[in-house]
C-alpha beads as a LAMMPS data file, in Angstrom:
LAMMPS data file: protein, C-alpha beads

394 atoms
393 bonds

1 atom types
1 bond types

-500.0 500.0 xlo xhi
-500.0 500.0 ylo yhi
-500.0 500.0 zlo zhi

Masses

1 110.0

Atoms # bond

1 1 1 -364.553 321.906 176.010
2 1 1 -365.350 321.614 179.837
3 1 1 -367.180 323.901 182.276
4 1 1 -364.268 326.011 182.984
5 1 1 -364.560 326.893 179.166
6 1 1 -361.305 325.195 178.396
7 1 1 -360.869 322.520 175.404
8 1 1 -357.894 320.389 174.286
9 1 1 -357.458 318.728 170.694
10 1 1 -355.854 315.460 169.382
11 1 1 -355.342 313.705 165.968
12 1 1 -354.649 310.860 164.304
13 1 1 -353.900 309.331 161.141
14 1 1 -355.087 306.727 159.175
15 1 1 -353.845 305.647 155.801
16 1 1 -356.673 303.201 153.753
17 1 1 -354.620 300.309 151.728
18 1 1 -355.185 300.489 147.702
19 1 1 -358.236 298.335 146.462
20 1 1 -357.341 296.685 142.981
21 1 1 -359.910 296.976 140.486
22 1 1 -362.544 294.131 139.282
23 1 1 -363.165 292.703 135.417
24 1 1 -366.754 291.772 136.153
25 1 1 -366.839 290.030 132.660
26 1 1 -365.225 290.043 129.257
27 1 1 -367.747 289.249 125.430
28 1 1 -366.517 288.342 122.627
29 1 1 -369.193 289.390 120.265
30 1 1 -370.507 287.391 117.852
31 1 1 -369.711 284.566 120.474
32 1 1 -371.925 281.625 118.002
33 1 1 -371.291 281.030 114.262
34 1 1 -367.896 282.856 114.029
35 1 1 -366.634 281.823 110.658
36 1 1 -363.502 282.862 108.978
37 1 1 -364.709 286.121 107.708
38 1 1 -366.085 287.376 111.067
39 1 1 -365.127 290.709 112.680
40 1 1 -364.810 289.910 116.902
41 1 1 -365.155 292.493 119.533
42 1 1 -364.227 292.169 122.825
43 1 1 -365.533 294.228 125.631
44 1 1 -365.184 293.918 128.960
45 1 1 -366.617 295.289 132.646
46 1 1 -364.374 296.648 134.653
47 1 1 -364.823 298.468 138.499
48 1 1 -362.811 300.268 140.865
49 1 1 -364.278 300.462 144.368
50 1 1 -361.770 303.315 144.790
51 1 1 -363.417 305.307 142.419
52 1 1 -359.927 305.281 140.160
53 1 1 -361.113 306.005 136.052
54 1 1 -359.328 303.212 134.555
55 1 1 -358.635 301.927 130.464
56 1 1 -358.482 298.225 130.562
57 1 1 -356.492 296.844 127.928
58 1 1 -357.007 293.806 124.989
59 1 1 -354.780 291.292 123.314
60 1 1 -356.151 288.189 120.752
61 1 1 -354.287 285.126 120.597
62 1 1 -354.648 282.747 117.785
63 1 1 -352.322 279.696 117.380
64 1 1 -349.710 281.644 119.038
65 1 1 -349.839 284.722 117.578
66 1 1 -351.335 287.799 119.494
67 1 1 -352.983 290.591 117.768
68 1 1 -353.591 293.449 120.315
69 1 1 -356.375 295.230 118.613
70 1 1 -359.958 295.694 120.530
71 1 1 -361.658 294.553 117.182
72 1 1 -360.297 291.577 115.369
73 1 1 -361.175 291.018 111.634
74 1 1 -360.559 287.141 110.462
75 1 1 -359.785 285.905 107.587
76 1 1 -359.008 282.511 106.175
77 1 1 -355.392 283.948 106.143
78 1 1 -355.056 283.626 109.747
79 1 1 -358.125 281.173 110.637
80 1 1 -358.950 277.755 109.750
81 1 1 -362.070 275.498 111.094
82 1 1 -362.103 274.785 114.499
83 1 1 -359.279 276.860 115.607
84 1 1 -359.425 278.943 118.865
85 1 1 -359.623 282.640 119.293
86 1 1 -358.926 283.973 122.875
87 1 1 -359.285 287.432 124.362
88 1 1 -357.622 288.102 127.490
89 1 1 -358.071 291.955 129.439
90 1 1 -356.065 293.473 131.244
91 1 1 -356.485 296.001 133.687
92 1 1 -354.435 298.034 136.066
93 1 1 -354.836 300.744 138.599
94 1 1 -351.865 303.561 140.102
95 1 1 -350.864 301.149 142.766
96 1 1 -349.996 298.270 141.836
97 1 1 -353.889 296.404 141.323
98 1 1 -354.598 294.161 138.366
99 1 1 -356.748 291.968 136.638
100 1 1 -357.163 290.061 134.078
101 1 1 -360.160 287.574 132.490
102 1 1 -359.987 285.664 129.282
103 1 1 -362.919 284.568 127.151
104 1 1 -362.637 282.183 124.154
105 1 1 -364.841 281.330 120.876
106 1 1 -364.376 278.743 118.406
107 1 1 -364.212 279.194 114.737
108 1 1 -367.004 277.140 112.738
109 1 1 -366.416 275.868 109.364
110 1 1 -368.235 277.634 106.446
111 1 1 -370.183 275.839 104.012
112 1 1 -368.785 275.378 100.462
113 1 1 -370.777 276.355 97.440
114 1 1 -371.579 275.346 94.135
115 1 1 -371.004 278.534 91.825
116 1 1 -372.472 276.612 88.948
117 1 1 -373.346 273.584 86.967
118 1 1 -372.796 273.404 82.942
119 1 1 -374.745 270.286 81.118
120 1 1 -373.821 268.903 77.954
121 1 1 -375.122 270.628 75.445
122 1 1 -377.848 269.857 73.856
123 1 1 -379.186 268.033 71.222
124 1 1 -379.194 265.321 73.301
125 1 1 -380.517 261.560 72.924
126 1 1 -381.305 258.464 74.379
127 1 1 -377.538 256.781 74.387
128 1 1 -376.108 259.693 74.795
129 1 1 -374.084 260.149 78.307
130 1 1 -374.835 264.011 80.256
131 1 1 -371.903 264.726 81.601
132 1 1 -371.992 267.609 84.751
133 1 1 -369.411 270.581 85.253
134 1 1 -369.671 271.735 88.628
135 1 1 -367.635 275.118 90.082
136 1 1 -367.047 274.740 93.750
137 1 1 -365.856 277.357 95.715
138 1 1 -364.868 277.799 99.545
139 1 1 -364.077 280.702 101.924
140 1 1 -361.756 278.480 103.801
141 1 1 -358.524 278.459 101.625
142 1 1 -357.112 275.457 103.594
143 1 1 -360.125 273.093 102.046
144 1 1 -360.489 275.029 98.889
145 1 1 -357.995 272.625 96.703
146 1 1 -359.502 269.566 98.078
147 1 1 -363.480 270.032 97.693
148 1 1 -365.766 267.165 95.952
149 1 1 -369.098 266.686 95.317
150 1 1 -372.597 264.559 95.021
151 1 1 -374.199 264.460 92.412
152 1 1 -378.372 263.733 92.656
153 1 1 -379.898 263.357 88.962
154 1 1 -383.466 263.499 88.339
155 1 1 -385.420 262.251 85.139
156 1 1 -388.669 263.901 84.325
157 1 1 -390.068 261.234 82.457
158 1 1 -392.072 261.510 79.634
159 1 1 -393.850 258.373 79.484
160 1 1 -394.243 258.065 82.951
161 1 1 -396.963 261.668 82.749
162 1 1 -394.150 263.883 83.700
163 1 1 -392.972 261.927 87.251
164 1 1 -389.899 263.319 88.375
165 1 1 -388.122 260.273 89.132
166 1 1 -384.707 260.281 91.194
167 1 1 -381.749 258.062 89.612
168 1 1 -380.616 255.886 92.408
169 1 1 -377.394 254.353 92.304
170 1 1 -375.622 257.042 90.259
171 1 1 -373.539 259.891 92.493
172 1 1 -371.241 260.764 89.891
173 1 1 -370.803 263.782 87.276
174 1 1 -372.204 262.039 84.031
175 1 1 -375.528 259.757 83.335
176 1 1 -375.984 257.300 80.176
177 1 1 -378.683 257.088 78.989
178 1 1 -378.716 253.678 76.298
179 1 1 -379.287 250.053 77.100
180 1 1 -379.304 248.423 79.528
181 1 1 -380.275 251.293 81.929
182 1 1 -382.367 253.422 79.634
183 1 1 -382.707 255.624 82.639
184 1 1 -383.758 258.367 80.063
185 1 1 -385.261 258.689 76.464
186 1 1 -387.241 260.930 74.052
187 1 1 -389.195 264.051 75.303
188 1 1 -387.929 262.905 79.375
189 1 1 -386.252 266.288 80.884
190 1 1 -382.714 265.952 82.981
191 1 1 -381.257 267.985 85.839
192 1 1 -378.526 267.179 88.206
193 1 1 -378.202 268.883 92.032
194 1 1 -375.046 268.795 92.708
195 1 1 -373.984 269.139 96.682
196 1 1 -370.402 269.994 97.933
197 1 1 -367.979 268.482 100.515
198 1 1 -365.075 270.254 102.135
199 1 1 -363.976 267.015 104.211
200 1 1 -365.771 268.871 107.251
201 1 1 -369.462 269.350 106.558
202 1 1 -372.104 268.769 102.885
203 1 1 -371.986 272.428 101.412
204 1 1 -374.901 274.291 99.731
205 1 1 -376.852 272.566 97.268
206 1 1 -377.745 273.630 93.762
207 1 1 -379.972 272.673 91.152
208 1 1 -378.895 272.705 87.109
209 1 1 -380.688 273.797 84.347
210 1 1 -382.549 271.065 82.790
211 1 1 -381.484 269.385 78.930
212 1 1 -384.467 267.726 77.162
213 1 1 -383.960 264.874 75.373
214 1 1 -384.318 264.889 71.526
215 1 1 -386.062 262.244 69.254
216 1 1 -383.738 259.651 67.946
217 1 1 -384.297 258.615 64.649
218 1 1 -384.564 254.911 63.013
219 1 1 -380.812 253.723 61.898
220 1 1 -381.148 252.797 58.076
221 1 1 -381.707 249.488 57.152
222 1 1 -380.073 246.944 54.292
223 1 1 -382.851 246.723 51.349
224 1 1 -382.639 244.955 48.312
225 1 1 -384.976 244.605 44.735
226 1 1 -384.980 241.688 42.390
227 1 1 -387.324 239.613 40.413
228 1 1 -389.785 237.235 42.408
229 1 1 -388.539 234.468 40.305
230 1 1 -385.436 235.735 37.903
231 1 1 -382.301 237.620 38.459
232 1 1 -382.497 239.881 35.934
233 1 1 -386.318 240.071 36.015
234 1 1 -388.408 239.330 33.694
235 1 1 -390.892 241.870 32.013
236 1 1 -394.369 240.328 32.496
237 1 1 -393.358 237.184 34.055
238 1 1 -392.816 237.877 37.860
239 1 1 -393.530 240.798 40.655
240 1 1 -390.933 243.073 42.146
241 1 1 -389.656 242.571 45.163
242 1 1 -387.880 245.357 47.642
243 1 1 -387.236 243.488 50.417
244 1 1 -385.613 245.086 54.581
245 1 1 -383.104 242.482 54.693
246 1 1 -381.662 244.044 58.130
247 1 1 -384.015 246.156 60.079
248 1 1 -383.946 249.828 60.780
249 1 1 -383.187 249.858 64.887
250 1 1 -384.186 253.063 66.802
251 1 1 -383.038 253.821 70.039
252 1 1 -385.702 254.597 71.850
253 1 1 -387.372 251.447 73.355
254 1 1 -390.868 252.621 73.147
255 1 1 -390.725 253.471 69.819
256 1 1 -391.780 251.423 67.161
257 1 1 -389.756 251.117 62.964
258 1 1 -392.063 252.319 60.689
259 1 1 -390.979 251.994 56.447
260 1 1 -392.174 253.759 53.294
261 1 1 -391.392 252.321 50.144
262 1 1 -391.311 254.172 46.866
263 1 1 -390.724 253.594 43.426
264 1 1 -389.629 255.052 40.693
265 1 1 -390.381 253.404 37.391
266 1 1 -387.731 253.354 34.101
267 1 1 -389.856 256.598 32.745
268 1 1 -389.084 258.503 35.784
269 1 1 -392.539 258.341 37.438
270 1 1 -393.116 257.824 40.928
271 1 1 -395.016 254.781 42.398
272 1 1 -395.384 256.298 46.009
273 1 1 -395.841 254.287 49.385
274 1 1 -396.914 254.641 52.873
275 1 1 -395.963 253.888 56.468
276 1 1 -396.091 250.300 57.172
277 1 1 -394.697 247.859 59.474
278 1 1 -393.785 245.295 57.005
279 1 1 -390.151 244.393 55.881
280 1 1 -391.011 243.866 51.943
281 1 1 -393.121 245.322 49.171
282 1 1 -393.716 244.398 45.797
283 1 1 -394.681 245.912 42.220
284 1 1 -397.122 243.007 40.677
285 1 1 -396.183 241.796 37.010
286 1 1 -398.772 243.034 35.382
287 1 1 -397.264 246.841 36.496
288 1 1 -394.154 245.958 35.732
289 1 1 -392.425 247.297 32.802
290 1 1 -388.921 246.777 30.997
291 1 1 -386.105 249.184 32.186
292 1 1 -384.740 250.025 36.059
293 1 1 -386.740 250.455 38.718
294 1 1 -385.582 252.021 42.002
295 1 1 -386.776 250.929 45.355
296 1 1 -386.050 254.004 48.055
297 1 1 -386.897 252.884 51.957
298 1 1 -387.221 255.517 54.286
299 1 1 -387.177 254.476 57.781
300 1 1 -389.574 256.512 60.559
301 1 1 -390.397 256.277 64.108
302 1 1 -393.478 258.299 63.665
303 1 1 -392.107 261.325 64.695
304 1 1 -389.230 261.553 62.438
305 1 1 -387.992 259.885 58.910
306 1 1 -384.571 258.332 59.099
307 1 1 -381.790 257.868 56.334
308 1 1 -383.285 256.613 53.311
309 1 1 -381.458 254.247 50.701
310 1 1 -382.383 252.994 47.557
311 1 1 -381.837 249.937 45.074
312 1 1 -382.451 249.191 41.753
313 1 1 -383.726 246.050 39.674
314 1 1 -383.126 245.431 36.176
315 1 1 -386.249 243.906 34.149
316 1 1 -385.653 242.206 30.656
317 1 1 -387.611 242.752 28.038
318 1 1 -388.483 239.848 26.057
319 1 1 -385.495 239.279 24.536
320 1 1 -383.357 238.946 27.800
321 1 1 -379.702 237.972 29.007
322 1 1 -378.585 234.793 31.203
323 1 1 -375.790 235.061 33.413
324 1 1 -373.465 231.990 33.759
325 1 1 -371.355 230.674 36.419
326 1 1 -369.126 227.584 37.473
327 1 1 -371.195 226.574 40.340
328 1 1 -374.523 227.578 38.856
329 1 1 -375.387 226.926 35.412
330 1 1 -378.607 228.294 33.772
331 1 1 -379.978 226.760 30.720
332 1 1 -381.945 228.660 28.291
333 1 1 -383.646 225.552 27.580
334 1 1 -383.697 222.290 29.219
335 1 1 -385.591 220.332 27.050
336 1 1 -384.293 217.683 25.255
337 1 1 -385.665 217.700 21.274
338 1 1 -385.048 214.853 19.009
339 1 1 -385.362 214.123 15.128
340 1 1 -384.461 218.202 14.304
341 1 1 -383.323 218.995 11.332
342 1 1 -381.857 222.169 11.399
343 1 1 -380.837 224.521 15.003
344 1 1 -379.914 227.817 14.767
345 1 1 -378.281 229.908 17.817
346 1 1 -377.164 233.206 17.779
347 1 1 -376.039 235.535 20.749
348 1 1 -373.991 237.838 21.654
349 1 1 -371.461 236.703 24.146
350 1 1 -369.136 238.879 27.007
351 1 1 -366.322 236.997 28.599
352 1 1 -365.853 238.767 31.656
353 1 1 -363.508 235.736 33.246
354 1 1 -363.269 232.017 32.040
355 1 1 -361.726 228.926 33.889
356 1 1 -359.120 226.941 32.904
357 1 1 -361.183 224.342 31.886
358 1 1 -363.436 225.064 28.226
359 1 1 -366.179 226.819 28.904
360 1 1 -369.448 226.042 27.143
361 1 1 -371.755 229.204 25.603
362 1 1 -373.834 226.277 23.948
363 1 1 -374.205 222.715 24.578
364 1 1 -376.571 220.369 22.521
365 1 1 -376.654 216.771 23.979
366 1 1 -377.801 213.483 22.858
367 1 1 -378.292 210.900 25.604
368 1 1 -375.818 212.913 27.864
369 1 1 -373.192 212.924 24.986
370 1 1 -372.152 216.162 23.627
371 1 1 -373.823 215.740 20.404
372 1 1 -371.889 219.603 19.771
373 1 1 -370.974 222.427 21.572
374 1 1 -369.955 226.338 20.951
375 1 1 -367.471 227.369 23.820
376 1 1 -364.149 229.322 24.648
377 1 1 -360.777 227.708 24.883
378 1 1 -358.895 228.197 28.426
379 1 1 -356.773 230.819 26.051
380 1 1 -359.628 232.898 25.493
381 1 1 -359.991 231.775 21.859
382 1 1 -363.798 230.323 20.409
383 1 1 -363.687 226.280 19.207
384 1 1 -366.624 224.456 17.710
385 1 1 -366.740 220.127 18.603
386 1 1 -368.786 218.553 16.171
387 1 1 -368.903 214.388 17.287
388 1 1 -369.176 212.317 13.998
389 1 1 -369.757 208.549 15.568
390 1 1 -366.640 208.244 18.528
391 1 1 -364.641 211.449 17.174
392 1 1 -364.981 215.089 17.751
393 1 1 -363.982 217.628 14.885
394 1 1 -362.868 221.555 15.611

Bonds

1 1 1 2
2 1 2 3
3 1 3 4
4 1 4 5
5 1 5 6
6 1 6 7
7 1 7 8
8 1 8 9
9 1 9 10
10 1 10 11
11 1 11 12
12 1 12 13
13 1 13 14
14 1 14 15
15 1 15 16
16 1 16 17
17 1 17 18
18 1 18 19
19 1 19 20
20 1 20 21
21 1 21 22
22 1 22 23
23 1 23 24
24 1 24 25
25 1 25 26
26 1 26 27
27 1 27 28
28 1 28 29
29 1 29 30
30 1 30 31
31 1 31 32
32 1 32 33
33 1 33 34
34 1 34 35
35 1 35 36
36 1 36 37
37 1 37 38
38 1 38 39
39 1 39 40
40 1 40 41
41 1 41 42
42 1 42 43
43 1 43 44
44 1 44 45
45 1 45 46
46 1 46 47
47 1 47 48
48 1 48 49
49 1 49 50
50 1 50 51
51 1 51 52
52 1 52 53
53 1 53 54
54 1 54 55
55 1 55 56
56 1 56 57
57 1 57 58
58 1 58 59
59 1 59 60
60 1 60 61
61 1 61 62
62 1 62 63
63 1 63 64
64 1 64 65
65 1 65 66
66 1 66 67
67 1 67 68
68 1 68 69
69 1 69 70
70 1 70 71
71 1 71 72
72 1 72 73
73 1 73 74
74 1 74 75
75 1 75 76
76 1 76 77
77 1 77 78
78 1 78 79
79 1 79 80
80 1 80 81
81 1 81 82
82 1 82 83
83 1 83 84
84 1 84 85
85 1 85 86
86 1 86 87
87 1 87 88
88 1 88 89
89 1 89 90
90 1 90 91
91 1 91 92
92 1 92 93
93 1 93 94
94 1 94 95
95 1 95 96
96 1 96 97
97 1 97 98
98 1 98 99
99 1 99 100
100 1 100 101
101 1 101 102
102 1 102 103
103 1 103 104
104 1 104 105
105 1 105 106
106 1 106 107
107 1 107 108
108 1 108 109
109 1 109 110
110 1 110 111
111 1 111 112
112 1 112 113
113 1 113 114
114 1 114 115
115 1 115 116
116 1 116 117
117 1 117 118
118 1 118 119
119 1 119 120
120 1 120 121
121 1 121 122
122 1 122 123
123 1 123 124
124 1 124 125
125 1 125 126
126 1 126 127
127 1 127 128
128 1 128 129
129 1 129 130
130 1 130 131
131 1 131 132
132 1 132 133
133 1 133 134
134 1 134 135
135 1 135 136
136 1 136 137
137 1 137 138
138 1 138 139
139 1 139 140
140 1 140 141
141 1 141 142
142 1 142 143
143 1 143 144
144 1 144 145
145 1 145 146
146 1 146 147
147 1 147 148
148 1 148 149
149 1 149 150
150 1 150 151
151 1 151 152
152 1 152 153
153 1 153 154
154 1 154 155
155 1 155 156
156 1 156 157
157 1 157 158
158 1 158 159
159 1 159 160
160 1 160 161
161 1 161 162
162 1 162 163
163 1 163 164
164 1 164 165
165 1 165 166
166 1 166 167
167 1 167 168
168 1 168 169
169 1 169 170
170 1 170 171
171 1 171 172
172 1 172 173
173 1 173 174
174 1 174 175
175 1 175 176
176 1 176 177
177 1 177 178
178 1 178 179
179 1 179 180
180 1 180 181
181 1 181 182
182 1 182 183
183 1 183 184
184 1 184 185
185 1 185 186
186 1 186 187
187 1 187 188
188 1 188 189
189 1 189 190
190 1 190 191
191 1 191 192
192 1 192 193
193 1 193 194
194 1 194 195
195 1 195 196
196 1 196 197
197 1 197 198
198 1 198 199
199 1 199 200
200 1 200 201
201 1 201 202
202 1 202 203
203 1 203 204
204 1 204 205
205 1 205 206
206 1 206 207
207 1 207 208
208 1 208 209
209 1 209 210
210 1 210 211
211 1 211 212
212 1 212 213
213 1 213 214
214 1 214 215
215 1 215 216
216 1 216 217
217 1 217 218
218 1 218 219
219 1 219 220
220 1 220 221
221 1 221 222
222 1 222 223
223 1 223 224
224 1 224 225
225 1 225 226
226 1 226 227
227 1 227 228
228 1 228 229
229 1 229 230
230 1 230 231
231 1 231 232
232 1 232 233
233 1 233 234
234 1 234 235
235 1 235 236
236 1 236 237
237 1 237 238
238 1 238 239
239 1 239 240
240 1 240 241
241 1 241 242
242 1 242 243
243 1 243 244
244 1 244 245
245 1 245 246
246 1 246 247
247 1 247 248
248 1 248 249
249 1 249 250
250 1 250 251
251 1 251 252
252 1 252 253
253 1 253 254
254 1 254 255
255 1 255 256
256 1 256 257
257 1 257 258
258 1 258 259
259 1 259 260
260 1 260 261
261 1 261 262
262 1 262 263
263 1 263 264
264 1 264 265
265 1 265 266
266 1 266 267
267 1 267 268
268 1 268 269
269 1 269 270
270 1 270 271
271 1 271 272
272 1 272 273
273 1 273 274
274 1 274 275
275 1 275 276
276 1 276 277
277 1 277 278
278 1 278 279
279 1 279 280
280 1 280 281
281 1 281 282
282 1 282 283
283 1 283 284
284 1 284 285
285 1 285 286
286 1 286 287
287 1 287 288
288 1 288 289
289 1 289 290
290 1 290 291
291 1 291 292
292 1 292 293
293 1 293 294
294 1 294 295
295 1 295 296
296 1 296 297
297 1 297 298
298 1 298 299
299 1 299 300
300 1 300 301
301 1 301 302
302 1 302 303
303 1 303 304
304 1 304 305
305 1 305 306
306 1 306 307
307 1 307 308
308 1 308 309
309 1 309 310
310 1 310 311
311 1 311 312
312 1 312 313
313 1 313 314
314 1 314 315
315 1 315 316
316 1 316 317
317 1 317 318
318 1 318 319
319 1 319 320
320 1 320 321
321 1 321 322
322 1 322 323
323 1 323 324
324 1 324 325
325 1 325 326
326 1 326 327
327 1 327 328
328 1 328 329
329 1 329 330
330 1 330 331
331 1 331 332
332 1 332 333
333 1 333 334
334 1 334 335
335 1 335 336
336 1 336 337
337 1 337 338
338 1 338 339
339 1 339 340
340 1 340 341
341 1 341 342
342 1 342 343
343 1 343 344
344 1 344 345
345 1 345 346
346 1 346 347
347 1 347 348
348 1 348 349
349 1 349 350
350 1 350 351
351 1 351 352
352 1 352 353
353 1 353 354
354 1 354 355
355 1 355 356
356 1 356 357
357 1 357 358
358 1 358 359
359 1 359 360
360 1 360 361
361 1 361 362
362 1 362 363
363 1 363 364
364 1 364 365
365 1 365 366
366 1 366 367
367 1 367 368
368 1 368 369
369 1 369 370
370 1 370 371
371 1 371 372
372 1 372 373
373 1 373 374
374 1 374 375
375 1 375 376
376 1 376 377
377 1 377 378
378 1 378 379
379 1 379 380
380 1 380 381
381 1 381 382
382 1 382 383
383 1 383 384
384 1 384 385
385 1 385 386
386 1 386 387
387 1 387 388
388 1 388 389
389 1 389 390
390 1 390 391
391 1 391 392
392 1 392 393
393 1 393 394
């Protein structure tokens, strides 16, 4: 407007160019220890300096494969250990602007697990081999066929006050006890931790029950009973003997073989012992009676008796039998008597098995020449020599 009162107008147009909008960031949340069985969100920040209300869009790409949903639940199905999971936005306005901004995370591997651990059943002793069951398990199905395992054993020992003593040397499932390694015995407790491997990482550890170790008892030994001085004893002229001829062994190393003798006499009545260390006893003659006698041997540790076993030993009363051999004559009488006028012999005689040669059942000798002699014929039948001068009648 000018003095005059008069104004004038003018105009002019000015079109502003479209400003695309801005991802100021994308998260993938949890972004640290994503495992196979994580759930991922992705969010992202998005501006529009034209004030434009946009709805940015997300897509997941794993090995190749896109998933287009904002939240992504894994699963060993479509995940292994170490793969990568991307997240890429996109955003776009009315004319034409765009964006786009991709984060990535990396899928860790998750830890196997022992489920449990079964022990041998107990009772259990000191050669005895514990042997370890162990159920493994993994989330990741591509290592789940293929998992392994350590195996730590610990011996509580015993005679050590109870020190818990770690088996070195030995990683596998079972753990023998006998010689030479002894690395457990009587009263010692046993437990295994057992740790898993996928071929990645060690898994989570676990600890067994523990087995305690039972008492072994003494093996039986090898006894025998005779006469001190005759086989078959003699009533009144010797001891009894019951004798360990091989020794009880016991397992355990710190134990020491303990043995009881008792006897039972040919009236039934008991004659009983106590523990001992020695490897014979004896019944002294002037206890001894005629009849059987029965030696029993019970083995101990001094904890717990063993297997007995028992034998017997025949004593003679005075009027007694001889047993006669090939290799091993016995003589009733060895003495040589001269100027007799009359012997007389009488026995009763079982053949059980003669040689082919005569066998003599009584031999009287003068000067080491069969003066005469009772015996039995290689046919089994008796003959009678009598030697008159050079000759010999039968």
């Amino acid at each position: 407007m000018d003095s005059d009162g008069e104004m004038d107008t003018d105009s002019m147009t000015v079109i502003l160019g479209n400003r695309p909008p801005v991802i100021a960031g994308v998260q993938i949340t949890p972004n640290v220890g994503v495992t196979a069985s994580s759930s991922l969100s992705c969010l992202a920040s998005v501006t529009d300096d034209d004030g434009e209300v946009l709805t940015p869009s997300h897509s997941w790409m794993i090995n190749s494969i896109t998933y287009t949903d904002s939240v992504l639940n894994l699963s060993p199905s479509i995940v292994v250990p170490n793969d990568t999971v991307s997240c890429t936005v996109d955003v776009s306005d009315d004319y034409g602007g765009s964006h786009s901004m991709t984060q990535s995370v990396t899928v860790n591997n998750t830890l196997s697990n022992v489920d449990l651990i079964t022990l041998s059943s107990e009772p259990l002793y000191t050669n005895d081999t514990i042997s370890a069951l162990a159920m493994l398990s993994d989330v990741d199905t591509s290592q789940a066929n293929n998992l392994t395992a350590s195996y730590e054993w610990h011996v509580i020992d015993d005679s050590a006050g109870g020190a818990d003593q770690l088996i070195t040397g030995v990683t596998g499932n079972s753990l023998y006890g006998g010689h030479p390694t002894h690395y457990f015995g009587k009263n010692d407790e046993v437990y295994v931790i057992v740790t898993p491997y996928d071929g990645l990482q060690s898994g989570n550890p676990l600890t067994s029950d523990i087995v305690t170790i039972s008492n072994s008892i003494s093996s039986t030994p090898f006894i025998s009973a005779e006469g001190s001085l005759n086989t078959p004893a003699i009533v009144g002229a010797e001891d009894l003997i019951c004798s360990v001829d091989t020794p009880a062994i016991d397992d355990d190393p710190e134990d020491m073989v303990y043995y009881t003798y008792d006897w039972t006499q040919p009236d039934g009545s008991f004659v009983a012992g106590s523990l001992t260390t020695t490897t014979s006893d004896s019944i002294p003659m002037t206890d001894v009676v005629g009849g059987e006698w029965t030696c029993e041997v019970t083995p101990s540790d001094g904890q717990d008796n063993g297997v007995s076993t028992s034998a017997t030993v025949l004593v003679e009363t005075s009027c007694y039998s001889l047993d006669f051999d090939s290799t091993n004559s016995t003589y009733l009488t060895t003495d040589f008597e001269e100027n007799f006028t009359n012997l007389t012999a009488e026995a009763w005689v079982r053949i059980e098995d003669y040689s082919a040669s005569n066998m003599r059942i009584l031999d009287q000798d003068e000067a080491f020449q069969d003066f005469w002699l009772l015996g039995i014929k290689p046919d089994g039948k008796p003959f009678v020599y009598l030697r008159d001068s050079s000759a010999y009648i039968f």
